[in-house]
ZALUMDREN-827497 format. One record per residue: residue number from 1; x, y, z of N, C-alpha, C in turn. Coordinates in steps of 0.2 Angstrom, whole numbers, m for minus. Example, Ala and Ser with C-alpha at 12.3 -4.5 7.8 and 13.67 -1.06 7.14 Angstrom:
# ZALUMDREN-827497
SITE  resi  neast  nnorth    nup  caeast  canorth   caup  ceast  cnorth    cup
SITE     1     66     m28     39      62      m22     39     66     m16     39
SITE     2     64     m11     35      68       m5     36     64       0     39
# end
This chain:
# ZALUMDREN-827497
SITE  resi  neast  nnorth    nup  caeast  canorth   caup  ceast  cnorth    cup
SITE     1    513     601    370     510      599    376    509     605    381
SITE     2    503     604    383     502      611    388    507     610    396
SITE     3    510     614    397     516      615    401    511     615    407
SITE     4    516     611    411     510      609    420    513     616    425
SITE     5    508     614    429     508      622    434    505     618    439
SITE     6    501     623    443     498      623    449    492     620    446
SITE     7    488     615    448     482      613    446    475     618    447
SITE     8    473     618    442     468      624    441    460     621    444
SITE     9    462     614    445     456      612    448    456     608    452
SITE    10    452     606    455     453      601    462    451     595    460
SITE    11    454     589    462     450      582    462    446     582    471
SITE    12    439     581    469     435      578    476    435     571    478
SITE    13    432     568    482     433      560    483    426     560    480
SITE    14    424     561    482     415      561    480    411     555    482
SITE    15    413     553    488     410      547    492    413     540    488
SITE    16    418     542    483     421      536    481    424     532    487
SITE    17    422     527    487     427      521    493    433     520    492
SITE    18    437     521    497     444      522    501    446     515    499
SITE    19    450     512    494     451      504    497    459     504    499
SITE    20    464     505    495     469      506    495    471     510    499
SITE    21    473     510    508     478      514    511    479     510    516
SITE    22    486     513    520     488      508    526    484     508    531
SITE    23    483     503    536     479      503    541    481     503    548
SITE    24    480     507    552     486      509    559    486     500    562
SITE    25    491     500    564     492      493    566    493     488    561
SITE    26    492     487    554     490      481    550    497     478    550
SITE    27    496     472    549     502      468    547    502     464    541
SITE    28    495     464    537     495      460    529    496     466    526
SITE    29    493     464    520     493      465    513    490     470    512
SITE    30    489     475    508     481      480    506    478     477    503
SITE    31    471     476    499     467      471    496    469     471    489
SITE    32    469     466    487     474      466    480    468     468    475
SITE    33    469     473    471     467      478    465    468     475    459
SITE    34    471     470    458     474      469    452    478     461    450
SITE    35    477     461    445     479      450    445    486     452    448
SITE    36    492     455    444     500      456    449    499     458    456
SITE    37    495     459    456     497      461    468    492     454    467
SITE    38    489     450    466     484      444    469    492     439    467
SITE    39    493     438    462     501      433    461    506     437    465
SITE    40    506     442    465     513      444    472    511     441    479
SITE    41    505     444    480     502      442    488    502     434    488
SITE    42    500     430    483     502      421    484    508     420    483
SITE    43    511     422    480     518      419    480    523     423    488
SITE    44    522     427    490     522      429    498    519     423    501
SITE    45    513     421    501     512      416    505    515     408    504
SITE    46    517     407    496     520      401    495    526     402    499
SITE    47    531     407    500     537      407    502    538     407    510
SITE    48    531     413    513     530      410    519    531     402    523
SITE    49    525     397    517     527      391    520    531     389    521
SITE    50    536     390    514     543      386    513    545     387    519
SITE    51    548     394    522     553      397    527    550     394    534
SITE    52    545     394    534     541      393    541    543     386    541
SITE    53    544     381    535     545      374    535    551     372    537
SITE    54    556     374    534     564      377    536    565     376    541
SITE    55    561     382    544     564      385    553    561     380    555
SITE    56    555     377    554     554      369    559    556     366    561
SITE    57    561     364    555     564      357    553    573     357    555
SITE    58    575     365    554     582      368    558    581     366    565
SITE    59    576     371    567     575      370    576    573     363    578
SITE    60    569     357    574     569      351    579    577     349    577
SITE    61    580     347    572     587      346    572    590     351    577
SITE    62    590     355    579     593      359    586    591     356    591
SITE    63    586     357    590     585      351    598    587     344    600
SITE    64    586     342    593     587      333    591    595     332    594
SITE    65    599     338    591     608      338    593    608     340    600
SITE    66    604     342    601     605      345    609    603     339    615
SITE    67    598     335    614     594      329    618    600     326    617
SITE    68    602     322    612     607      318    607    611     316    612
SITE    69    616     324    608     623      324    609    626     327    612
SITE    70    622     329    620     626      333    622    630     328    628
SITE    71    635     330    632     639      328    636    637     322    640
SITE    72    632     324    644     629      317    649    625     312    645
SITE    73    624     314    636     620      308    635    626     305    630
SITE    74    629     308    628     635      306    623    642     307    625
SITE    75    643     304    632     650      307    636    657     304    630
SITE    76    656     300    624     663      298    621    661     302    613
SITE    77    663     308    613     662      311    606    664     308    600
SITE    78    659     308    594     663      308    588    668     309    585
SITE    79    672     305    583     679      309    580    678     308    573
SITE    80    674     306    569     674      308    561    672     316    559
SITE    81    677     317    555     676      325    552    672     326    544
SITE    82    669     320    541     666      319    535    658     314    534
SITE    83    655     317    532     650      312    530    645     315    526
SITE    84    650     309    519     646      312    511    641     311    514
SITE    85    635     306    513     630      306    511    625     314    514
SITE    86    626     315    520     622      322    523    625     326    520
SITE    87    633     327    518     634      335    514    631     337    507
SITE    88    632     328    503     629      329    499    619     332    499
SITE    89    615     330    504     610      329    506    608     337    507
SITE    90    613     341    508     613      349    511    615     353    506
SITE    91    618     350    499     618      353    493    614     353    489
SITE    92    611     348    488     605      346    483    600     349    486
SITE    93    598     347    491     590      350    494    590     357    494
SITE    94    596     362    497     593      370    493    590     370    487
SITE    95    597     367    484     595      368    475    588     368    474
SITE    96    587     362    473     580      361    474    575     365    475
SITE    97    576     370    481     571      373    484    573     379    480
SITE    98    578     381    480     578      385    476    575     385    467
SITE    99    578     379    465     574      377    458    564     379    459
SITE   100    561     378    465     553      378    466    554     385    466
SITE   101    557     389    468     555      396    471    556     397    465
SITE   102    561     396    461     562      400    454    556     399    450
SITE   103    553     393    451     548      390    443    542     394    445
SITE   104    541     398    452     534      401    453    536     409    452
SITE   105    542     411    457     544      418    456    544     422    449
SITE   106    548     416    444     551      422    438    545     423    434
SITE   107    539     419    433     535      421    429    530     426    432
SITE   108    530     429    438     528      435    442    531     438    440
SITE   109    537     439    440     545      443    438    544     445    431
SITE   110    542     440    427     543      443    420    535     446    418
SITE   111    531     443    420     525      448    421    522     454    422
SITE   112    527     455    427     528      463    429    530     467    424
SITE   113    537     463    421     541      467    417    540     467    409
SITE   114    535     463    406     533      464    400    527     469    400
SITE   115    528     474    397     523      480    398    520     476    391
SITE   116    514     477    392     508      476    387    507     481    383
SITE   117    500     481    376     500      486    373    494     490    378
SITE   118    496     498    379     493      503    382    487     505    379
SITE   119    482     501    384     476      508    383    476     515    383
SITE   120    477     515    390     480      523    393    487     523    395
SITE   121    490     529    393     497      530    394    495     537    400
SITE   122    501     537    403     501      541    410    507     543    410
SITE   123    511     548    409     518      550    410    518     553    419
SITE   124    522     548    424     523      551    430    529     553    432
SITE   125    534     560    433     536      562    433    538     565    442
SITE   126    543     561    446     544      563    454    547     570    453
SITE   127    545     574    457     549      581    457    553     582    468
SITE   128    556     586    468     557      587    474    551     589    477
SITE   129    545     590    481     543      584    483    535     583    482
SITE   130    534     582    473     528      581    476    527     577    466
SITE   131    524     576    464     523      571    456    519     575    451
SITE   132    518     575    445     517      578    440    515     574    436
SITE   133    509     572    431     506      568    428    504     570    422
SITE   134    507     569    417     505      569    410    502     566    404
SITE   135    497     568    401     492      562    398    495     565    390
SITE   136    502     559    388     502      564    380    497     560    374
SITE   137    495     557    377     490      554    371    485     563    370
SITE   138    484     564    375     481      569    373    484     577    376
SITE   139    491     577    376     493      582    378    491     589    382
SITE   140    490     587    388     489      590    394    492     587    400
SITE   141    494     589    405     496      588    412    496     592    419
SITE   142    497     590    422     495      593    431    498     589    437
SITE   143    499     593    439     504      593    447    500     591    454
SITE   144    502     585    459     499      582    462    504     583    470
SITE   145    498     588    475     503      591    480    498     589    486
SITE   146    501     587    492     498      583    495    493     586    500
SITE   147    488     588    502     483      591    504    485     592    512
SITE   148    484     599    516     485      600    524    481     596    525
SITE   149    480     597    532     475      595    537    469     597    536
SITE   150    469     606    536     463      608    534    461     611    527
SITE   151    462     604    523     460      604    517    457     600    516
SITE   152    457     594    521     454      587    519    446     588    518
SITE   153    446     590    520     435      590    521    434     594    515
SITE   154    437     598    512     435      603    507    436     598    500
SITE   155    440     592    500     441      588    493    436     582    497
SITE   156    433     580    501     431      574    504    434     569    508
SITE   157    439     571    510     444      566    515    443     567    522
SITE   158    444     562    524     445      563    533    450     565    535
SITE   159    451     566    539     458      568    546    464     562    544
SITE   160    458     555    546     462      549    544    467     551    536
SITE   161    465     552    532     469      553    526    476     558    526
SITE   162    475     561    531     480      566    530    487     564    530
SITE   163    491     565    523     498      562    522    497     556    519
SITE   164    491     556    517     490      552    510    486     554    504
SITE   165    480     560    505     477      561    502    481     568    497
SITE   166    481     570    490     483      574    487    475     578    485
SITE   167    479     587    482     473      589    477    472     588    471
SITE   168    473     583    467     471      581    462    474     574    463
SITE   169    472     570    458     471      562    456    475     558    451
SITE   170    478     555    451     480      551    445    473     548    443
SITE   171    470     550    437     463      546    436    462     542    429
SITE   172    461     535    434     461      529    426    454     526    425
SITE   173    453     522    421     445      522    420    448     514    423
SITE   174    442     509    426     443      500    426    444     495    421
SITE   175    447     492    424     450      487    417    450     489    413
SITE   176    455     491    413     460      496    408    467     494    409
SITE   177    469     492    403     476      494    402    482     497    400
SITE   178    482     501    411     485      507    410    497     505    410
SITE   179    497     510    407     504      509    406    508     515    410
SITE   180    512     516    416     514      523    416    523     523    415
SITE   181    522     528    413     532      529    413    533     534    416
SITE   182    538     531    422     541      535    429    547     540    423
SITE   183    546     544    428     553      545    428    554     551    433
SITE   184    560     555    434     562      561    440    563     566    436
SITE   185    563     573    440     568      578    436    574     580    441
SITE   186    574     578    447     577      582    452    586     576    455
SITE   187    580     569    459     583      564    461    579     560    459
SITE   188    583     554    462     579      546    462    572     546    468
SITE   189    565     544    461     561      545    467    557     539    464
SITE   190    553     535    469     549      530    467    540     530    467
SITE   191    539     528    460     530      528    461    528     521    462
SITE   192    523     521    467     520      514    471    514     515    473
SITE   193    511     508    472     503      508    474    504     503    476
SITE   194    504     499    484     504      494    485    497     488    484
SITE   195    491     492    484     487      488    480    484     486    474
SITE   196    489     491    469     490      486    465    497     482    461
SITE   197    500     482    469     507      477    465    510     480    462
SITE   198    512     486    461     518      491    457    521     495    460
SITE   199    529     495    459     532      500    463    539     500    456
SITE   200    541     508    456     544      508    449    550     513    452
SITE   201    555     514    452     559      519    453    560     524    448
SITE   202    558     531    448     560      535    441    569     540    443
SITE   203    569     537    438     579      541    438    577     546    433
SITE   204    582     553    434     583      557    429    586     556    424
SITE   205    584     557    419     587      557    413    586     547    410
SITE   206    581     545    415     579      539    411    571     539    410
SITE   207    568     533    408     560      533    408    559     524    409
SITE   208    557     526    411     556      515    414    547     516    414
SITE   209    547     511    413     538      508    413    536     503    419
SITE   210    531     504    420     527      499    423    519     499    421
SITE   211    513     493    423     508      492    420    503     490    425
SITE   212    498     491    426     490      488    428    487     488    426
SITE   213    481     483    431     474      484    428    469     483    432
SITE   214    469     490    434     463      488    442    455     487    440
SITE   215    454     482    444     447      480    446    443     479    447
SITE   216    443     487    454     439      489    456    440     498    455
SITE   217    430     500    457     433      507    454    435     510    465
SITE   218    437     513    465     439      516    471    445     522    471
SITE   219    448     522    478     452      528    478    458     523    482
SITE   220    465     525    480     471      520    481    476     525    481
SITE   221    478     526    487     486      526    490    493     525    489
SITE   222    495     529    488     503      526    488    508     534    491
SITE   223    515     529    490     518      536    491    526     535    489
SITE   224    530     540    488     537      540    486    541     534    489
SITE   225    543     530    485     545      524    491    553     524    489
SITE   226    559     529    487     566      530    487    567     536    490
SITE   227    570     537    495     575      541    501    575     546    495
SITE   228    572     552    494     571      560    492    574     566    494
SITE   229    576     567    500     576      571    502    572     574    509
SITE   230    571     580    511     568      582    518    561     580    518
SITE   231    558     582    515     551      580    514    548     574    508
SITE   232    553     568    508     552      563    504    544     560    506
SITE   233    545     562    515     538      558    519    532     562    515
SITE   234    531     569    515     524      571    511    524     572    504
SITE   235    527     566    499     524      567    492    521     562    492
SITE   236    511     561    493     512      555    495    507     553    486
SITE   237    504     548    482     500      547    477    494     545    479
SITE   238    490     547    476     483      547    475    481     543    468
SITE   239    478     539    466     478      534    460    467     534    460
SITE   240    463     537    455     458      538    458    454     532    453
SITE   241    452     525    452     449      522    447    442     523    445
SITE   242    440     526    442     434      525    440    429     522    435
SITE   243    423     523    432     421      519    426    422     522    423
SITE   244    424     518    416     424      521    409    421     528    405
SITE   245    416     527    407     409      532    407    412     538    412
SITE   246    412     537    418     417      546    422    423     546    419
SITE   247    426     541    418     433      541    414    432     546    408
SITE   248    429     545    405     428      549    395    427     556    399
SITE   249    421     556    405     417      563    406    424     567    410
SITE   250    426     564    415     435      568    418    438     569    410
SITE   251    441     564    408     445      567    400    441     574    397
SITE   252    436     572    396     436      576    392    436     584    396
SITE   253    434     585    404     433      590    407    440     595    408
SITE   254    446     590    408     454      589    409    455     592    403
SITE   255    455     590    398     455      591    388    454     600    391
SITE   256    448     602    390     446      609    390    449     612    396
SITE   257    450     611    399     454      614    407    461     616    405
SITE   258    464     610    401     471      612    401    475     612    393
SITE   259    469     613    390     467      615    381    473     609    378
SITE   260    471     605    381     473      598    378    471     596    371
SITE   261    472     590    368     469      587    364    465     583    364
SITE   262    457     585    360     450      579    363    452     574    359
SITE   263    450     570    363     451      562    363    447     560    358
SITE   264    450     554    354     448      552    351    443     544    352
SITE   265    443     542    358     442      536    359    435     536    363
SITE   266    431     532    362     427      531    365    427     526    372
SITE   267    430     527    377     432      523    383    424     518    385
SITE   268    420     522    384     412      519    389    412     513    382
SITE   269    411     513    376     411      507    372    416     503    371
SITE   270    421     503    377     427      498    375    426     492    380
# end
């Protein structure tokens, strides 16, 4: 496999649309890229209700105990210290709710965690402070460091991007299924793309998988999401989606740059 170094060539944005990055102020979600962040974002909203229903139903019972029972309306207290039928009523009804969250959550949970057969494989690799990406289907890799300020216009980014935006790309073609395996060489560091519902922790000396398949082509964001060190804040990820067709035409430009192995696969016919 050709040993990674400084990248020998730049990735541009090339007027590709920004979809995937935080927004100053936001309080939701990023637009979900992918069927797993569209089932993570609804099952957040299912859970939302429940909680919100809870806190309702606790807070008018607080008020109900308070009008009720308090001293001028109830001046002779209760002296019973038991009453099955409500204790029983306060063990069951969790359960319960807990049993609903369970029957929606775990098949998100195991969804995540059943990696599928890989179209494209992508070895990601967290370094002190910045990630590393290697394609061994075709034995070639490159180093992914995050762009100054005044670099951004020279790769196509704005100001806004700065500490998000990297010089080169993780680049996958659309609806695809990509497979990546984290791992670290240094500490524990995390790979994460909030738009499309994956965040993976890579440990040294292990290799763990995660999986997508985004559905739109654009440029997506992320960034080291475990406590790294001084500068954990600037390794941030660049995920670039493109068509099948720029997909094969990058491979194979990647292949000759980094005397990779030419691909065998026809991506634009799949």
């Amino acid at each position: 496999m050709a040993a990674l170094g400084a990248p020998a060539f730049a990735d541009n944005r090339e007027g590709m649309e920004i979809i995937g990055q935080p927004i100053p102020g936001g309080i939701g979600f990023q637009p979900a890229a992918t069927e797993l962040a569209r089932e993570l974002q609804w099952l957040d909203g299912l859970l939302l209700v429940i909680i919100t229903a809870i806190v309702l139903f606790v807070t008018a019972l607080i008020a109900w105990t308070i009008v009720r029972h308090n001293a001028k309306s109830n001046p002779e207290p209760a002296r019973f210290s038991h009453n099955t039928p409500i204790e029983i009523t306060w063990t069951v009804v969790p359960i319960l709710i807990l049993v609903f969250i369970g029957a929606f959550s775990l098949p998100v949970l195991f969804k995540q965690q059943e990696i599928p057969e890989a179209e494209v494989t992508i070895k990601a690799t967290g370094y002190q402070w910045f990630w590393g990406y290697e394609y061994p289907e075709h034995d070639f890799g490159f180093e992914s460091f995050m762009l100054a300020r005044d670099e951004l216009a020279e790769h196509g980014y704005e100001d806004e991007h700065f500490l998000l935006a990297t010089d080169t790309a993780m680049v996958v073609p659309v609806d695809t299924t990509v497979v990546v395996q984290v791992t670290a060489a240094d500490v524990i560091h995390s790979w994460t793309i909030p738009a499309f519902g994956v965040k993976q922790d890579g440990i040294p000396g292990r290799l763990a998988e995660l999986w997508f398949s985004a559905e739109k082509e654009g440029i997506y964001f992320g960034q080291c999401s475990e406590l790294c060190g001084k500068d954990h804040a600037y390794m941030p990820i660049t995920v670039k989606v493109v068509s099948k067709e720029e997909y094969a035409r990058w491979l194979d430009t990647a292949i000759a740059q980094y005397n990779g192995t030419p691909r065998t696969v026809d991506y634009a016919a799949k």
